[in-house]
Residue frames relative to the residue before (quaternion, step in Angstrom):
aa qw qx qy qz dx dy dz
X 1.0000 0.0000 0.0000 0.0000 0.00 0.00 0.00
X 0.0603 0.7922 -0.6066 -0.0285 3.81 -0.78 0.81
X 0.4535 -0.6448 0.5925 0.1656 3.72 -0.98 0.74
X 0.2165 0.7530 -0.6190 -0.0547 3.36 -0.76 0.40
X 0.4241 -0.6197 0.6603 -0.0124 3.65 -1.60 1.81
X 0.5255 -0.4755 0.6362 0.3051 2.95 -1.70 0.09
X 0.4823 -0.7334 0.4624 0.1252 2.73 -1.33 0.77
X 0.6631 0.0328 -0.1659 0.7292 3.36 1.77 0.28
X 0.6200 -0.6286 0.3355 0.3284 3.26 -1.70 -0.08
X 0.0293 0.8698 -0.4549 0.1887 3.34 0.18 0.72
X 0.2738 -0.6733 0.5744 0.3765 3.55 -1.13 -0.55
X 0.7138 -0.5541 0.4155 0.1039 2.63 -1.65 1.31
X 0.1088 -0.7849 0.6078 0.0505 4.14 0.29 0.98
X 0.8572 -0.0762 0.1394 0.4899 3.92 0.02 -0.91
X 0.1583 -0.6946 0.6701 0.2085 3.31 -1.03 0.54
X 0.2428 -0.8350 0.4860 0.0871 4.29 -0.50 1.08
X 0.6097 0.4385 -0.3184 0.5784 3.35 1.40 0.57
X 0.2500 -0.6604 0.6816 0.1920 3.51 -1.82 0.30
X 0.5433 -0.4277 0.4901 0.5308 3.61 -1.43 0.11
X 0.7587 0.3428 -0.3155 0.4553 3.31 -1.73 0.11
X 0.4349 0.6533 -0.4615 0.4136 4.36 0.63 -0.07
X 0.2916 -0.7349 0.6082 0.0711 3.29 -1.05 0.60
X 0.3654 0.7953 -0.4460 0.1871 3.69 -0.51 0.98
X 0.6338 -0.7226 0.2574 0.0990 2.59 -1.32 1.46
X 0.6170 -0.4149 0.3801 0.5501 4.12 -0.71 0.03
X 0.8408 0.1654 -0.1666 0.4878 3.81 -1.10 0.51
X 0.5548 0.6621 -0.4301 0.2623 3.88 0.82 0.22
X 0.4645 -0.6738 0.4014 0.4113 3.20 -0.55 1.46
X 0.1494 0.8319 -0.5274 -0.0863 4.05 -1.30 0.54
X 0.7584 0.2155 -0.2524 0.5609 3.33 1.50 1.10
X 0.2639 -0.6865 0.6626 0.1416 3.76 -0.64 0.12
X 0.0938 0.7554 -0.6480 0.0257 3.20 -0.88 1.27
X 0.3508 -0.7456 0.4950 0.2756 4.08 -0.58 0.24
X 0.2046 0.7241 -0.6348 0.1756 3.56 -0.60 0.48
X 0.8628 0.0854 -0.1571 0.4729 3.57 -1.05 1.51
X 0.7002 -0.3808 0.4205 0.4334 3.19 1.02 0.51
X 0.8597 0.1784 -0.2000 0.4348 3.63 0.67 0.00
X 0.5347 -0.6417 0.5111 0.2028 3.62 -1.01 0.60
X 0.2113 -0.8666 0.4206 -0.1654 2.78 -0.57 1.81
X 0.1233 -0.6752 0.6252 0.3716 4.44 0.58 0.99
X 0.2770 -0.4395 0.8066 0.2819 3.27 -2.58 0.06
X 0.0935 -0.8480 0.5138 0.0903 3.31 -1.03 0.49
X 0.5258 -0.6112 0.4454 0.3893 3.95 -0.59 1.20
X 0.2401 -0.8750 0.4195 -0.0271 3.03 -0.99 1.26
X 0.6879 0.0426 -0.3478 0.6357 2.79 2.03 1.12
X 0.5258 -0.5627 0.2817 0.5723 3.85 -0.51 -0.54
X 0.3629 0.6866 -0.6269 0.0631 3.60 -1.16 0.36
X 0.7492 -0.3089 0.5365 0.2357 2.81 -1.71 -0.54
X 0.2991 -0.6912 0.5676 0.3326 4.31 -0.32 1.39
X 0.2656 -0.6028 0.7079 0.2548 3.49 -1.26 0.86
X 0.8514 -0.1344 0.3163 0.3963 3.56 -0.07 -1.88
X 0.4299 -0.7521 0.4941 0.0737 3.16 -0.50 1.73
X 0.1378 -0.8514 0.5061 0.0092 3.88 -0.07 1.46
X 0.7323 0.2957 -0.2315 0.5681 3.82 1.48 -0.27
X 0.5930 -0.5704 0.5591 0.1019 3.16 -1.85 -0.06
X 0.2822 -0.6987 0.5719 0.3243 3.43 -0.57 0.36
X 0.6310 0.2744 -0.5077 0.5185 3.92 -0.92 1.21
X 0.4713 0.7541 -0.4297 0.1568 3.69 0.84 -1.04
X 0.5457 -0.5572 0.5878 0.2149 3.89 -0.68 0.44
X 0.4835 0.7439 -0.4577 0.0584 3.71 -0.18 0.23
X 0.2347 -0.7723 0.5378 0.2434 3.69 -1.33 0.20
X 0.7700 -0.2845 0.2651 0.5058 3.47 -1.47 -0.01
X 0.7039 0.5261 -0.3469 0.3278 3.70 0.54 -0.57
X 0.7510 0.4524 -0.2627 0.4029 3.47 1.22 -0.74
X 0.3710 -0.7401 0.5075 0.2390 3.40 -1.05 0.76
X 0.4391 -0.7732 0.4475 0.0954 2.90 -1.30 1.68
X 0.7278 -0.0661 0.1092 0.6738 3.56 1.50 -1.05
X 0.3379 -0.6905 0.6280 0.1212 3.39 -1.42 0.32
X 0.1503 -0.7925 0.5881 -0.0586 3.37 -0.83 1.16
X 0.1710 -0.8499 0.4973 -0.0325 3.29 -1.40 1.34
């Protein structure tokens, strides 16, 4: 199981995956905005989306988990 956060704080523009997606190590699976610029989140290993833990508009920082992978 791997968690995967934003890598800064930012808000949370799109999430580019569903539960039940397959996806690979380095695949872009969210868009977050921070500084004025648009930022991919990328799956930080290969699996399978367990559960989607944010929103797209949502406020978030490095600490919060965006999805869970399986």
């Amino acid at each position: 199981m791997a968690n995967v956060n934003a890598p800064m704080a930012g808000k949370l523009i799109s999430v580019d995956v569903k539960v039940g997606d397959t996806v690979k190590k380095n695949d872009p699976v969210a868009t977050l905005e921070a500084m004025k610029m648009q930022i991919k989140v990328f799956a930080p290993a290969d699996g399978k989306v367990a559960e989607i833990k944010a929103e797209a508009g949502a406020n978030i920082d490095p600490s919060v988990v965006i999805m869970t992978l399986e």
